[in-house]
C-alpha positions in Angstrom: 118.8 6.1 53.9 120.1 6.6 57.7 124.2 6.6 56.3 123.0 8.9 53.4 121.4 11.3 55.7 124.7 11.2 57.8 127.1 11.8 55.6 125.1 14.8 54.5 125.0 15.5 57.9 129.1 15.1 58.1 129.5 17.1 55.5 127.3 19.9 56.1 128.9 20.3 59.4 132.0 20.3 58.6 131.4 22.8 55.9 129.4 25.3 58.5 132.5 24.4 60.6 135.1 25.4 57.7 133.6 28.4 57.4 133.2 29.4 60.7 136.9 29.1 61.2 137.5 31.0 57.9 135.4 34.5 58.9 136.4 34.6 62.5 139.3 36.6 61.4 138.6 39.7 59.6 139.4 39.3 55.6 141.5 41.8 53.9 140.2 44.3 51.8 141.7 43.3 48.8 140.1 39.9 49.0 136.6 40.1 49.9 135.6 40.3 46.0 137.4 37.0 45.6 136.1 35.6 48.7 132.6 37.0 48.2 132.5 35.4 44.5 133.8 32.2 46.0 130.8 31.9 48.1 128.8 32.6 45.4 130.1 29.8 43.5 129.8 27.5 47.0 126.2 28.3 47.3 125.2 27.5 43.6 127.3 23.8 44.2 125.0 23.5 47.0 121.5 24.5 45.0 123.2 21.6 42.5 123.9 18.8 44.8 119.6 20.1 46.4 118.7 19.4 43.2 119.4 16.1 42.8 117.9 15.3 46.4 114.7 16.4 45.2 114.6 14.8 42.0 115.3 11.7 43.8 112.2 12.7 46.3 110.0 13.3 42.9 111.2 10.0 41.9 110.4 8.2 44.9 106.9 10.2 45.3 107.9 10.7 49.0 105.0 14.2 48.7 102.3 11.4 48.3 103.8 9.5 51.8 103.3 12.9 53.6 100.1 13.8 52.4 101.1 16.7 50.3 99.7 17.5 47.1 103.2 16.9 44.7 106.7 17.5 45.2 106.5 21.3 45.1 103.9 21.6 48.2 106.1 19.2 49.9 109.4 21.1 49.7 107.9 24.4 50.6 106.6 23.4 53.9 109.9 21.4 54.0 112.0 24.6 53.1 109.8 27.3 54.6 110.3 28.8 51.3 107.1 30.6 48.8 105.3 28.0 46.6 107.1 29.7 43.7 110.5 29.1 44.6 109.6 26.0 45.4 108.3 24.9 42.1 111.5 26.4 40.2 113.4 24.5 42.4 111.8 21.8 41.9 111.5 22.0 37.6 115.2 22.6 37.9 115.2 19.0 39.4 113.0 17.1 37.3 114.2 19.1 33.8 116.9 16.9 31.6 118.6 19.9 31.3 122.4 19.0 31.2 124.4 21.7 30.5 122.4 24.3 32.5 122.4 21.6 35.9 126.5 21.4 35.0 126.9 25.1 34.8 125.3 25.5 38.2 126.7 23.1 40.2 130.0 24.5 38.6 128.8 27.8 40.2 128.7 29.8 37.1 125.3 30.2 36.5 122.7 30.8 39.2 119.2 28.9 40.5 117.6 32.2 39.0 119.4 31.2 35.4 118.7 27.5 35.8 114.9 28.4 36.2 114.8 30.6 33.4 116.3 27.9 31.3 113.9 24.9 32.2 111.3 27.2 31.8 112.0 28.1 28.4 112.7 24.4 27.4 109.4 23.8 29.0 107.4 25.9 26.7 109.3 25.3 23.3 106.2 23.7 21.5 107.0 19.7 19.9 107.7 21.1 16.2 111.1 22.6 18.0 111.6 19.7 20.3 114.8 18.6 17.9 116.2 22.3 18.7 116.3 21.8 22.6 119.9 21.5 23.2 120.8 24.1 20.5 118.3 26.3 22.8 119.6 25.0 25.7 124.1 25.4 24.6 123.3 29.0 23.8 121.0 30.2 26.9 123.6 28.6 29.5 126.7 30.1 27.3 124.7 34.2 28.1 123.6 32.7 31.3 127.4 32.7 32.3 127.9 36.3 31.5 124.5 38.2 31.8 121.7 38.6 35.0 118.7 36.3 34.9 116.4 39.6 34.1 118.6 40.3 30.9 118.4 36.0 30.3 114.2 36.0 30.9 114.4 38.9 28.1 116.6 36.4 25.6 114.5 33.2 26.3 110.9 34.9 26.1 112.0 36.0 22.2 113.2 32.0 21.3 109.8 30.9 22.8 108.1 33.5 20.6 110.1 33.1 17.7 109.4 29.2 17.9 105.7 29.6 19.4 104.5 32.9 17.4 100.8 32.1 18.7 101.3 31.4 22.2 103.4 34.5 22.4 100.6 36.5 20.9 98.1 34.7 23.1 100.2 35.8 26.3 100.2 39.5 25.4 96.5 39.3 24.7 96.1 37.7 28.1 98.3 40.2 29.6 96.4 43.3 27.9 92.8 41.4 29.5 94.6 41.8 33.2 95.5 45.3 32.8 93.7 47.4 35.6 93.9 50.7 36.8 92.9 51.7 41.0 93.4 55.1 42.8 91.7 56.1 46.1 91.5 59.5 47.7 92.4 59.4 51.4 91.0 61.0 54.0 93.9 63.0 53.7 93.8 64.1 50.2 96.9 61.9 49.7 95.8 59.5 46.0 97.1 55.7 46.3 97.8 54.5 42.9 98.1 50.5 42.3 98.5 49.3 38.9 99.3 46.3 36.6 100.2 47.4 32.5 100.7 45.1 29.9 104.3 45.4 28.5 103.6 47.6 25.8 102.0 50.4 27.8 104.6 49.3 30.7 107.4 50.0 28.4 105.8 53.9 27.1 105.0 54.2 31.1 108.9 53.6 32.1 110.6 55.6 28.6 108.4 58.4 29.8 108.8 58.3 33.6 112.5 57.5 33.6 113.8 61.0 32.3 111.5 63.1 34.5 112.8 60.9 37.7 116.5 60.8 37.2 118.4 62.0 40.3 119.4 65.6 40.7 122.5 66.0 42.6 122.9 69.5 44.7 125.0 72.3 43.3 127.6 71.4 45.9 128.1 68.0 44.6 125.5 66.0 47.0 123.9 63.8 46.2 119.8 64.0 45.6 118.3 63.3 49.0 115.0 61.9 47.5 114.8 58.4 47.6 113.8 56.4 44.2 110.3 56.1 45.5 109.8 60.1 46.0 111.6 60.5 42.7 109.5 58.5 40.8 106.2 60.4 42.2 107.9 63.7 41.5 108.4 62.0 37.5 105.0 61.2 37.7 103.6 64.8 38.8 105.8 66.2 35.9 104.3 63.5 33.5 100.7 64.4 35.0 101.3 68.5 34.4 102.8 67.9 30.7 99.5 65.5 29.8 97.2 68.8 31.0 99.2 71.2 28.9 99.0 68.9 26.1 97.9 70.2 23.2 95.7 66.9 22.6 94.5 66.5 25.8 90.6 66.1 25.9 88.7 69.1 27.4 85.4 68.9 29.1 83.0 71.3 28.1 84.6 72.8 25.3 87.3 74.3 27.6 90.6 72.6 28.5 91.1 70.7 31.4 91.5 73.1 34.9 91.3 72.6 38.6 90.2 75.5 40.8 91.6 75.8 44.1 89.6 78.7 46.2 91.2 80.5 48.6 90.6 83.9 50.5 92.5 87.0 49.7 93.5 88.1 53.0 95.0 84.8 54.1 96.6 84.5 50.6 98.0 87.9 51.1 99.1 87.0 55.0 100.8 83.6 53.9 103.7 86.0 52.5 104.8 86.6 55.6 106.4 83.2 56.5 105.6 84.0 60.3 102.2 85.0 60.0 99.5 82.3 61.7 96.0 81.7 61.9 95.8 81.2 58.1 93.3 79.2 56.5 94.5 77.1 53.5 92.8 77.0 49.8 90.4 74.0 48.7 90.4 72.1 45.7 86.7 72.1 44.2 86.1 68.3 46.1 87.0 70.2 49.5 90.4 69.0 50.1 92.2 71.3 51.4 95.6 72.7 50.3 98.0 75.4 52.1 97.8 78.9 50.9 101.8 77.9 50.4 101.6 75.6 48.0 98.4 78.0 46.1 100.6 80.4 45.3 103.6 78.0 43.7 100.4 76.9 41.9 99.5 79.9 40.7 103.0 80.3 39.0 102.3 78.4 35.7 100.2 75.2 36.2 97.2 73.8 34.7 95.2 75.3 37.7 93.3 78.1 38.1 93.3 80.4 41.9 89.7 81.6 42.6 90.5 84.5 44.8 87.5 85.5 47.6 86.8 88.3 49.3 85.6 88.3 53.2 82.0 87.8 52.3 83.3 84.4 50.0 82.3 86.0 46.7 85.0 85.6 44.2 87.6 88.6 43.9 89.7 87.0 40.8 89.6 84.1 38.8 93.4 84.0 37.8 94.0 85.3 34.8 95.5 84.2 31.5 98.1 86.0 31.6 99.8 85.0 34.8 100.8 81.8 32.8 103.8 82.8 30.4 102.7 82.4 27.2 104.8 80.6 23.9 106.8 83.7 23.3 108.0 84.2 26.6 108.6 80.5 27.4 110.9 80.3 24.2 112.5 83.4 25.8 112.9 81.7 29.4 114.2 78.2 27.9 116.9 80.1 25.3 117.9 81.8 28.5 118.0 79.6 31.4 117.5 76.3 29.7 115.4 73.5 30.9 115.8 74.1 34.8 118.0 77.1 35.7 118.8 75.9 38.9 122.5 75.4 39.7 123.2 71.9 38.9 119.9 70.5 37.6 120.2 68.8 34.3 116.1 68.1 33.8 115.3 66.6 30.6 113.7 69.3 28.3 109.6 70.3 28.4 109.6 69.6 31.8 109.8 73.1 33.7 107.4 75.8 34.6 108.2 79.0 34.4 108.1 80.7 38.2 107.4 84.7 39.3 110.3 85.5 40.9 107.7 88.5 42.6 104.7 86.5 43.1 102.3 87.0 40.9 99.5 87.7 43.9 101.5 90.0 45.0 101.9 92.3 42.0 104.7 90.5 40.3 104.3 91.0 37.0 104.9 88.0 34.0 107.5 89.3 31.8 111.4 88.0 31.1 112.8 89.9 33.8 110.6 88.6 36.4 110.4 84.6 35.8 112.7 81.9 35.9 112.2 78.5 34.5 112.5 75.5 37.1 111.7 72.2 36.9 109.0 71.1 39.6 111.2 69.1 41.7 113.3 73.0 42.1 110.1 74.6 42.0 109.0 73.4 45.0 111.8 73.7 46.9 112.5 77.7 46.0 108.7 77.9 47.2 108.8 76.4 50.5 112.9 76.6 51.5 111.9 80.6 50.5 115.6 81.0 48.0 115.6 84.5 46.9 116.3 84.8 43.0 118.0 87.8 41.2 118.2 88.4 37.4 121.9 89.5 37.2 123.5 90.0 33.9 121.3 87.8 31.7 121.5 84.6 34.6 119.3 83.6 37.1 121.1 83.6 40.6 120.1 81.9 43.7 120.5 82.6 47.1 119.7 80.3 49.8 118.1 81.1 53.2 120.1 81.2 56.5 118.8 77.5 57.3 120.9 75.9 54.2 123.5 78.1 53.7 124.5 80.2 57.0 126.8 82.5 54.3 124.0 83.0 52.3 126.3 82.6 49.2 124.7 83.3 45.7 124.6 80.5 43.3 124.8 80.3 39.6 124.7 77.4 37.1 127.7 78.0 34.8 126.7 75.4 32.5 126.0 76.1 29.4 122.1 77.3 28.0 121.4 77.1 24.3 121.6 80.9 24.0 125.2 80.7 24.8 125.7 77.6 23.1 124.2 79.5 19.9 126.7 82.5 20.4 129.8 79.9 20.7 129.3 78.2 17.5 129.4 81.9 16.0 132.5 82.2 17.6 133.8 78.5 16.1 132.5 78.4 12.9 134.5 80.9 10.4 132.7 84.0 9.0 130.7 83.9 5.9 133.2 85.6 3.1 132.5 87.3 0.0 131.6 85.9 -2.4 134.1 87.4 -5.2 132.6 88.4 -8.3 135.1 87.1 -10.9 135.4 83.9 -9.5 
């Protein structure tokens, strides 16, 4: 066992040393895909020649000579590694899986295909036990060419397909764990964790991917959110199309509002972007929201200002109208589109339609006065303060001094379904005549 551990020893080191020599030099551009794939292929080998070590440990029980529990328990502390990895490593080793074990020690597949495979051989119930290495030959043939999250996809449908009442079992055990947990912080920030079962995983993900697609800048940069914000910003869209729903449970008989209350003289002072000493609005549970983002609020959302005077009795409750209603919306979308900002390509029924003169302050909600914007843009016109124009049917933007020291207007030339309408007029050929004697 000494020579065995000393050869491995040998040839480790002389591999480390091997490739010690090889990066001291810098690699040429040109190669470092070949020589990155070559590693690749290296480092799977390796995983191979692992794998047979630790069948040979299974074999030899060398876990219950330790004290550990099994093979698995003994490699992680032995590794360092999570008790997951460890037992795929170590049902790689102990699976009579032939052509998947060839593959990776040939370095086209990965441990991550490998585990996949066993796993799926695992679970194929005894009626298919005479179609394992059919199973087996086609899984390592995609497991050359595809990613192990594609190859789980493939192998979960051959276990169903063999196993149709475990599979139904799993997704009735999956739709038991679902659960559901938000908190309110102290801050008035909500933490969401969640665990769906894949069918409401899957509606959750075809609805949240459109709304939380990047947005590059009119200039051509790129969207400085990160995934994480937009995903949050999807889900604020997703949360503002469920409360204008027309389905959407009300409470009371009346449809689902919040109220934010906020005094009238600091709501009128917050137009002046220098102004301090302003107290912000509150939500009906007290948490408290700048008199800022009240009045982007009070644009078009499911939310409903509730304006005080000095003595705290209520001036205004908002007003329907403030909201455009289905006319003027249809009005707003044939003219601007989805999101008339310059370069924003949101997905439709996802904007709100903003008072270019706020509404507090006398703007009034009519064609010439609102813009739709997506709420990503929507926030940003609101608290980056972009001035909008109507000018010659097309909303333009200009941006403050901060962004844009030029203060150059901006207008998206792509484009909206009004002018798309008014170029198939000009395509298609005019109705003739119909001539009588025909």
């Amino acid at each position: 066992m000494s020579s065995m551990t000393l050869t491995f020893a040998d040839a480790v080191a002389t591999a480390r040393a091997a490739l010690a020599e090889a990066v001291a030099s810098p690699t040429p551009a040109h190669e470092l895909r070949h020589a990155i794939s070559e590693l690749e292929s290296l480092a799977r080998h390796v995983y191979s020649v692992q794998a047979q070590l630790i069948r040979q440990a299974d074999h030899d029980d060398l876990a219950r000579t330790t004290g550990a529990r099994n093979t698995a328990t003994w490699l992680q502390d032995a590794l360092n590694i999570n008790p997951g990895q460890a037992r795929g490593r170590v049902e790689i080793a102990t699976a009579d899986t032939g052509l998947a074990k060839q593959a990776l020690a040939d370095g086209a597949i990965g441990v991550e295909h490998a585990q996949v495979i066993t796993t799926c051989l695992r679970k194929l119930p005894r009626s298919a036990s005479g179609e394992a290495v059919r199973v087996e030959t086609v899984l390592t043939e995609q497991a050359r060419r595809c990613r192990p999250w594609d190859l789980r996809q493939l192998a979960e449908g051959i276990n169903a397909g063999f196993d149709r009442q475990t599979a139904l079992a799993d997704e009735r055990a999956q739709h038991e764990s679902r659960e559901l947990h938000y908190v309110t912080s102290g801050d008035g920030t909500v933490q969401i964790k969640a665990r769906l079962d894949k069918e409401t995983g899957q509606k959750f993900i075809a609805a949240l991917r459109p709304l939380s697609k990047p947005c590059p800048a009119h200039d051509g940069r790129p969207d400085p959110r990160t995934p994480g914000q937009r995903h949050a910003d999807g889900l604020a869209t997703l949360v503002d199309l469920a409360l204008g729903a027309e389905g959407m449970p009300g409470v009371g008989g009346q449809r689902v509002q919040i109220q934010v209350a906020v005094d009238y003289d600091d709501l009128m002072r917050s137009l002046d972007p220098d102004a301090i000493g302003i107290a912000p609005g509150t939500f009906g549970n007290g948490v408290p929201i700048s008199t800022d983002n009240v009045r982007r609020l009070a644009c078009d959302a499911g939310i409903l200002p509730v304006v005080l005077g000095g003595d705290g009795a209520a001036l205004d409750y908002g007003r329907e109208q403030r909201t455009a209603p289905p006319q003027l919306r249809a009005a707003l979308y044939r003219r601007d589109g989805v999101c008339a900002f310059p370069g924003c390509e949101h997905p439709p029924g996802t904007s709100q339609a903003h008072h270019i003169v706020e509404w507090f302050h006398g703007g009034e909600t009519s064609l010439t006065n609102m813009v739709m914007l997506c709420a990503h843009h929507h926030r940003i016109v609101h608290s980056d303060r972009w001035t909008i124009a109507i000018t010659d049917g097309r909303a333009v933007f200009t941006p403050p001094r901060r962004i844009d020291p030029t203060r150059t207007p901006r207008v998206d030339d792509a484009p909206r379904p009004g002018a798309h309408r008014q170029l198939i007029k000009e395509v298609i050929p005019r109705q003739r005549t119909a001539r009588l004697d025909d």
